[in-house]
N, C-alpha and C positions, 0 to 999 in steps of 0.2 A: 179317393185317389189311391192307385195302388203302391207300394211299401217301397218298390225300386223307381216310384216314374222320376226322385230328385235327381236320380245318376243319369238324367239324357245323354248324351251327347259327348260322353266323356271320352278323353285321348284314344284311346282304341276305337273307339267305332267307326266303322264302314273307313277303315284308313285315315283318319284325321289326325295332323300333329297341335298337340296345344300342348304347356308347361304344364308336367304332370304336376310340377307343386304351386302351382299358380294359385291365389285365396280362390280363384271361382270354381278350378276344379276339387280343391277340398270343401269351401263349403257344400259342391254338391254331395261328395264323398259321406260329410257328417250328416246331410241331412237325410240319404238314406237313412244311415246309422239310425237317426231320430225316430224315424219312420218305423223301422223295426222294431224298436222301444216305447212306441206313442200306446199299444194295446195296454201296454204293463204301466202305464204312467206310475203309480201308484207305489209300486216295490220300487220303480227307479229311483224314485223322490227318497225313500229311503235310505237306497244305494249309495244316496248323493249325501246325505245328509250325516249316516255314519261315513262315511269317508271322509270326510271336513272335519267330524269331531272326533277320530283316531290322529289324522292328521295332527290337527290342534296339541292334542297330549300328548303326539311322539317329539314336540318341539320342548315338551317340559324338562326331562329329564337331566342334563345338561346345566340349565340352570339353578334346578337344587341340588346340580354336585357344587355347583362358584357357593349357594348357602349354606350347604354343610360346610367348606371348610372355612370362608369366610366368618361366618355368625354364629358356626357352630364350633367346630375343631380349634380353627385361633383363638377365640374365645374364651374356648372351654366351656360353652352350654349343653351339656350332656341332654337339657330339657329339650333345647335346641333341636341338637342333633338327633336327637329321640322323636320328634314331630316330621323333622326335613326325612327319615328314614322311613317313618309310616306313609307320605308322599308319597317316594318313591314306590312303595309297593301299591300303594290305592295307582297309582298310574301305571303299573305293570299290569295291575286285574283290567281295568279300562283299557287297556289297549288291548287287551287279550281278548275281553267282549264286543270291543268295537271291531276290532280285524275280523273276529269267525261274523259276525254281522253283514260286516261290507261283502265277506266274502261269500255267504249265502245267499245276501240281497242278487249281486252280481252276476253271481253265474246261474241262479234261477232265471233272471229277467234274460241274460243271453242265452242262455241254451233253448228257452220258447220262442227268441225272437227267431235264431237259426232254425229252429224247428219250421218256424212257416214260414222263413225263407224258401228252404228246399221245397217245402209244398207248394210254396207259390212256383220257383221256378221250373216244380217238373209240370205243374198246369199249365203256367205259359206252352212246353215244352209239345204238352196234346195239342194246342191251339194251332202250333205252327203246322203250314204247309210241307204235304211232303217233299219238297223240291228242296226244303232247307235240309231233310234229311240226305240229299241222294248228293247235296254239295257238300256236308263236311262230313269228318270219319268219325263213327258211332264213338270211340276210344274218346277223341276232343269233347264231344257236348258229355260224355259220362265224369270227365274230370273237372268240368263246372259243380258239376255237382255233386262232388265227391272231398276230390282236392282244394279244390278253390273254395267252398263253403266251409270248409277243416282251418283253411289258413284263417279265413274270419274269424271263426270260435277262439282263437286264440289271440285275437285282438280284442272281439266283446267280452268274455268270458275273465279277461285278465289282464290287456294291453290299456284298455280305456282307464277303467281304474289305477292303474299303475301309474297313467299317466298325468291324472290328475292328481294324484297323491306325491306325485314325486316334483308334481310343478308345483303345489302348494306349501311342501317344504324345499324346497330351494327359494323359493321367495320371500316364504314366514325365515329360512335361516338367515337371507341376506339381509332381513329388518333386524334380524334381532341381532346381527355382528357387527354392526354400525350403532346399532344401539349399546351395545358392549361397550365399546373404543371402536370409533371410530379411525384413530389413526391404523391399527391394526388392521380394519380391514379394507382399508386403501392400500397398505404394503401389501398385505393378499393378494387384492386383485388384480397386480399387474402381470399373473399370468395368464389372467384370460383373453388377451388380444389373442395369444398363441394358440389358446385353446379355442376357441371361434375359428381361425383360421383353420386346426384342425380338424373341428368339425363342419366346416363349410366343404372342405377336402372330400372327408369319410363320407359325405350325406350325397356328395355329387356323383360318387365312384358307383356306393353302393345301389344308389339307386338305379342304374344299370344294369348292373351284377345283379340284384333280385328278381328285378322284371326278367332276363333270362331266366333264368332259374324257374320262373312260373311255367312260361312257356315250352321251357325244355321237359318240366316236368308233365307236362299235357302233353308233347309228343311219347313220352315214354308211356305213359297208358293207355295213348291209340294206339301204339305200336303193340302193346301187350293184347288189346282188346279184339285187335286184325287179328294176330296172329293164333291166340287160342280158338277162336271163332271156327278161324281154317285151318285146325291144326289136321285134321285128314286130309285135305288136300297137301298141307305140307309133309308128312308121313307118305302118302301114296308117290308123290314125284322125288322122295329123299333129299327135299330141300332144307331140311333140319339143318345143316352146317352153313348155306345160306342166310338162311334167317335168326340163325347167331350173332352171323356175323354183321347183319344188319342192325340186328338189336341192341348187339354191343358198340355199334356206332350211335348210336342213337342214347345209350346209357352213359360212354363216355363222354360226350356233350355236354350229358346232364354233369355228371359228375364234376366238368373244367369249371362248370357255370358253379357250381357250389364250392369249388377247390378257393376262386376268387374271393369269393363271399369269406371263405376260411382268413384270409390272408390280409385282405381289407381287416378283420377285427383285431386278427392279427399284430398289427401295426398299429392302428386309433389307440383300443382299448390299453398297452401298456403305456403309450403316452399319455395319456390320461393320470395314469399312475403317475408316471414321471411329473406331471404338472402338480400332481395332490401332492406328491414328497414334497415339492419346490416349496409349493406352498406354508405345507408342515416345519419346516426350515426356518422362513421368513419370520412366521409365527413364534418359533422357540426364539430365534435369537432376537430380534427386533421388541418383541415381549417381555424377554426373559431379560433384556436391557430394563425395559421400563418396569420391570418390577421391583429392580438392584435398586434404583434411583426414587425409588416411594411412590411412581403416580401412578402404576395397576398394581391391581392385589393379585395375591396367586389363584384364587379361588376365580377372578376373570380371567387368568390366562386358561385354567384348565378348563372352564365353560368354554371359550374361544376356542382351544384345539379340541372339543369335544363337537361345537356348533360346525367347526371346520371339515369334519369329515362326515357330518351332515348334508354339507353343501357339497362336497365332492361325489357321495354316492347316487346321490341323485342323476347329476350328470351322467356316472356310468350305468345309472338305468336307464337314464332316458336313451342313450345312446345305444344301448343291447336292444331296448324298446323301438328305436327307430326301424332295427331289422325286421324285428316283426309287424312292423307299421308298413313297412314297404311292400312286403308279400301281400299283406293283408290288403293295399290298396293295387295292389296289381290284380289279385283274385275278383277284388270285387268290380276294377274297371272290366275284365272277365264275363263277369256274370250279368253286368248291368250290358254291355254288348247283346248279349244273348236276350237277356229281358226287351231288348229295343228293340228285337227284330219284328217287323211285323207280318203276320201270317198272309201269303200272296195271293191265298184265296179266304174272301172275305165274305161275309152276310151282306147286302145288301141293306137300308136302313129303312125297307119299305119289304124285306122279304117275308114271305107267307109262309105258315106249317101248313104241309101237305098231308092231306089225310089219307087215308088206302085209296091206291091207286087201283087203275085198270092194267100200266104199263105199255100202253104207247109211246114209242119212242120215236122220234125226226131229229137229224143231222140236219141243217140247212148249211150251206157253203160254209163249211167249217176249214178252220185253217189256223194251225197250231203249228208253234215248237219250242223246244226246250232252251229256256236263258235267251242268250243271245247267238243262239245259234240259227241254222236256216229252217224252214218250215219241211215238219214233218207230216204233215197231211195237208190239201192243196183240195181248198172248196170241195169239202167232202159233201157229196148229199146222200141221203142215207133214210127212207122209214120204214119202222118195225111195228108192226099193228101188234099189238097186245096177246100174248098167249103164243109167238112164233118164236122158233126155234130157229137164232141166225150162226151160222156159223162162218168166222172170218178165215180166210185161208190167205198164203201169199207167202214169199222168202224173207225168210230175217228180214227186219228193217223194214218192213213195207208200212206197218204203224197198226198193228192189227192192236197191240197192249196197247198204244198210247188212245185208242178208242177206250178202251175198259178204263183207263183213267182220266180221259174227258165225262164218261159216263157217272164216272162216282165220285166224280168234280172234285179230285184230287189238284186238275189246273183247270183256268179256265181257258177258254179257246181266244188266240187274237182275231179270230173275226168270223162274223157266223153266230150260230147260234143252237143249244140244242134244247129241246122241246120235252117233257113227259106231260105227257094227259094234256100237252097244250100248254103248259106254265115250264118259260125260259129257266133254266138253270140257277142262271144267277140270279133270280128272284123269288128262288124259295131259299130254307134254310137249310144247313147242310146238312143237320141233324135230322129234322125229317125226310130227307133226301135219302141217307144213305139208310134209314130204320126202312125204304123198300127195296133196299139188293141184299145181296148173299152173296160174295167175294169168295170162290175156293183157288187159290193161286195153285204154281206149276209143285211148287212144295208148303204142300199145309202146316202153316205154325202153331205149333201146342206150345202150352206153356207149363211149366211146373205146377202139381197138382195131380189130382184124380182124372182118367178116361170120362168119368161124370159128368167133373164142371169142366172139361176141355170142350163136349157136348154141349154144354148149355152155357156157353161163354152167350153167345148172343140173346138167350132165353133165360137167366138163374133165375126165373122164377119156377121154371118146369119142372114137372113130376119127373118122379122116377118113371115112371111107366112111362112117359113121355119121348123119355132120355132113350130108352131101351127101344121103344117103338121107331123112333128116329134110327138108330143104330139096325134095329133091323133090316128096317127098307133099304138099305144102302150095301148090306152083306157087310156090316162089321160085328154085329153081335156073335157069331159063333169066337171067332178069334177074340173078342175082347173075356169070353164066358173061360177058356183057358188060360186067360193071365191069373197070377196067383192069389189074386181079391177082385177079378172079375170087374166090374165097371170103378169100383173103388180101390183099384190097383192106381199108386203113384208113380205117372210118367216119368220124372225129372226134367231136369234142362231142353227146353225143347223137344221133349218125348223121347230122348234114346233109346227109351227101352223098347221101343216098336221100330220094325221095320217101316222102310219108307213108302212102302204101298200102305201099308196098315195106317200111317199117318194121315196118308191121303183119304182114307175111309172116315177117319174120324172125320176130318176136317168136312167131306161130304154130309155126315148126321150133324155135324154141325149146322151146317149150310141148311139140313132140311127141319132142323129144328125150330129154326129161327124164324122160316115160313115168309121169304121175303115177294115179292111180286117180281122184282127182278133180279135174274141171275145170273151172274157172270164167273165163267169157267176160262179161268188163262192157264191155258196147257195143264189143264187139271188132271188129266187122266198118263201125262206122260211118263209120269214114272212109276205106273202101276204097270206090271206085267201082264203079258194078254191072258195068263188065265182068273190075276184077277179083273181084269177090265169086263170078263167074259160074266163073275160073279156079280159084279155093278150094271152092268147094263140095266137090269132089272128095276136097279134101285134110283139108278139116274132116270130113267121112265116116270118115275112116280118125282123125284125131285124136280124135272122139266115140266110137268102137268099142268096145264095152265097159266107159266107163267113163260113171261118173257125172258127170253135166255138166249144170251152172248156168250157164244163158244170158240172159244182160240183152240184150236186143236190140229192136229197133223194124222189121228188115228182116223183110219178109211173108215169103220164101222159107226165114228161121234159125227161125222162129215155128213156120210151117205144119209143117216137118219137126222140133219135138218130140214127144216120148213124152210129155209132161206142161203143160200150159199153165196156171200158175197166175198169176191176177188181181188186182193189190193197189189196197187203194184207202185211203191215209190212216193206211197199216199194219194193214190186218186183209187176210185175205184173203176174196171176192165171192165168187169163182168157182175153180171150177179142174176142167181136164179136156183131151181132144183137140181138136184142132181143128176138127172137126165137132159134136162135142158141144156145144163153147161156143155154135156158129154157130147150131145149134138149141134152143138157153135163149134165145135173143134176149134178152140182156143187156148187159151195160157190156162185155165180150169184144167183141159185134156192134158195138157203136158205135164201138169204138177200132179193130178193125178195119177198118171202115167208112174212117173217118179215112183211115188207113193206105193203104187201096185208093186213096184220092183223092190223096195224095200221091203216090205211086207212078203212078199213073196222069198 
């Protein structure tokens, strides 16, 4: 079972309201938690074990000051007090080895659990269908994993222990203040109805006020993640004061949502104080009675006011601790949403590895579209016999792409079906599915790294010579031999350092590295200029070469030299045939070519 499947179903997901503090949603909460910590069992048990016995001896102190002055100072046993001092100091070194302990144990055991948290969640993250991508903004799912995993670390790493340490002395001080004199600390506690009351107050507020604050802060790094992404687009149209101004709506949001949060502690935390003075109060004078009249000694009054602010900082840990409980369980209902999602295109539990294909491809009455919207292609039929060269042509919107991602089964189609070598789609596995295409979109994405392994993304097991020979055939080696480390020049972020034809080459030796049976070109070649299109020709000949290949294209020169010209209009298919053929139907082919000639022209 994997590490998030306790957190199902929790308040956020898919819009659900349940009590976020309900026992059923925090047991789920802890038992992630567990989950996380189940690999480490071993250092936890530790964790757990100095933390009880720091705790234990931070409850000593206190009481060998009531024996120093009782048995020792009234007394006058210098021998006494000579014993109750060495004590004291044996329980300063023990708490000193027990804290660096707990605190080593701890944040070892959390900082691995967080560690393959994030690796789980950015696996889940491959699994999921692209559809999950194209519905929410790259900025949101990056703050799961970013933000939201950060607010954790600070609940495993420090909040948990805290928590338990600070519950086991507020409960070891209420035994032992009753055990003192009990009268005492019955006049104490009648200020904790107030203090209940006020943190029933503080826990209801806040917890509002934090859960924004999660959220806001997710909008604010999809907002940063849009905006840097298209900051050329926002520099070319001078929308920089714009997009200020939007950000600074979106920032001051953020910031109201944490002004509250400021202002809630605001207010609790000095009450709190106010209730400990009260307390301290009670304690002097009601004490400081019963010591005049002989029945408490002074060495239990100052063990009592010493156990008393015991008992009161605990409180305002836990209380400071609540905050960061609260983030922490917003993040992780956050992440556990994310981890629920399930990928909308699945394996099938009978599906087959496909071995090297021929690359025959059939459409049967396909019919598809996006969410809940209406259908974008409409009983398509469609067959590509193996080694033909089809090119889709048609106006925006006709569904030319949404073919290239039925084909790499990116979705799968509402009804219908499609075919390679004869075996349905959805009965093989994805993974061997997509190991026989070669995907070059309308703008090729490099990644940070070398021209090399941007090459042989699809192949890193390939030779150099391999890489080069690739790069050849496609007319990117001369240009790549001028960069200033030649194929082991570092592109950066998305390849800036090349122009965007030059990208597009790569992304092509990519494609022919990889060596796929099927190929598919979505407006591959469009933002390459005609005189490089003019240097690829050569190299797309040898890329197309017996394999099957789906071409979205709009250049007359990628068109005219298909094997197959099929015409879509609205998602059906008009027409389809050679390029002369079409010319003499004098049909919607002739007039888009028409088009075409005049643009080109």
């Amino acid at each position: 079972m994997k590490i998030w499947q306790a957190g199902t179903h929790l308040s956020e997901q898919r819009g659900a309201r349940v009590d976020d503090w309900s026992w059923r949603a925090t047991r789920r909460r802890l038992g992630v938690l567990v989950r996380l910590a189940a690999p480490y069992r071993g250092r936890a048990a530790l964790a757990i074990v100095t933390l009880v016995a720091f705790t234990a001896v931070a409850l000593l102190p206190p009481y060998l000051a009531k024996l120093a002055v009782d048995d020792g100072i009234a007394k006058g046993e210098l021998a006494t007090l000579g014993a109750i001092v060495a004590a004291f100091l044996a329980a300063g070194v023990a708490t000193f080895a027990l804290s660096a302990a707990q605190t080593y144990y701890t944040g070892w055991v959390g900082e691995r659990a967080l560690a393959d948290l994030r690796s789980e969640l950015f696996e889940h993250l491959q699994r999921l269908s692209l559809g999950y991508y194209e519905r929410n903004r790259r900025g949101a799912i990056i703050s799961r994993i970013t933000n939201d995993v950060e607010a954790l670390d600070q609940l495993v790493t420090d909040g948990l222990s805290s928590l338990v340490q600070n519950g086991l002395l507020l409960a070891g001080t209420t035994v032992v203040l009753f055990a003192l004199d009990w009268r005492l600390a019955l006049a104490t506690f009648v200020v904790l109805p107030l203090m209940a009351a006020a943190t029933a107050w503080f826990r209801r507020r806040s917890n509002r006020a934090y859960r924004r604050v999660r959220e806001r802060l997710g909008l604010v790094t999809a907002s940063l993640a849009e905006d840097l992404s298209g900051m050329r687009v926002v520099q070319s149209f001078t929308r920089e004061p714009t997009s200020h101004a939007a950000f600074r709506g979106v920032n001051e949001r953020y910031r109201s949502a944490n002004y509250e949060t400021v202002v809630l502690n605001g207010l609790y935390f000095p009450a709190v104080d106010v209730l400990s003075a009260t307390a301290t109060a009670i304690v002097l004078g009601f004490g400081g009675a019963l010591v005049v009249d002989g029945s408490l000694t002074v060495g239990t009054l100052l063990a009592f006011s010493l156990y008393l602010a015991n008992f009161f900082d605990p409180v305002q840990q836990l209380s400071q601790l609540y905050n960061t409980f609260l983030s922490a369980t917003a993040a992780l209902d956050r992440i556990t949403a994310v981890l629920d999602e399930e990928p909308e295109v699945r394996d099938a539990p009978d599906a087959v590895e496909l071995g090297r294909t021929r690359g025959d491809v059939r459409f049967e009455r396909v019919r598809f579209g996006y969410g809940d919207h209406p259908d974008v292609l409409h009983d398509l039929d469609l067959e590509v016999p193996h080694g033909t060269t089809v090119a889709l042509v048609g106006h925006t919107g006709a569904g030319k792409s949404t073919i290239a991602k039925l084909l790499a089964r990116f979705y799968d189609p509402r009804a219908g079906r499609i075919l390679l070598d004869g075996h349905d789609l959805r009965h093989v596995t994805q993974t061997s599915l997509r190991r026989q295409l070669g995907i070059v979109p309308q703008e090729g994405f490099l990644f940070a790294g070398t021209v090399a392994e941007n090459i042989a993304f699809g192949r890193p097991e390939a030779t150099r010579a391999e890489i080069e020979r690739a790069a050849e055939l496609v007319g990117a080696a001369a240009f790549i031999r001028e960069l200033p480390y030649g194929f082991d020049t570092e592109l950066g972020e998305r390849g800036f350092r090349l122009s965007l034809g030059q990208r597009q080459l790569v992304a092509f030796a990519r494609a022919l590295l990889a060596d796929p049976r099927i190929l598919i070109l979505d407006e591959a070649t469009s933002s390459v200029d005609i005189g490089t299109e003019r240097a690829i020709e050569l190299g797309l000949r040898t890329l197309l070469a017996g394999r099957t290949a789906f071409v979205i294209a709009h250049r007359l020169s990628t068109i005219r030299g298909a094997d197959l010209i099929v015409v879509l209009d609205h998602g059906r298919v008009v027409e389809q045939g050679t390029h002369e053929e079409l010319l003499a139907a004098r049909g919607t082919y002739m007039r888009l070519y028409g088009d075409w000639a005049a643009d080109a022209a």
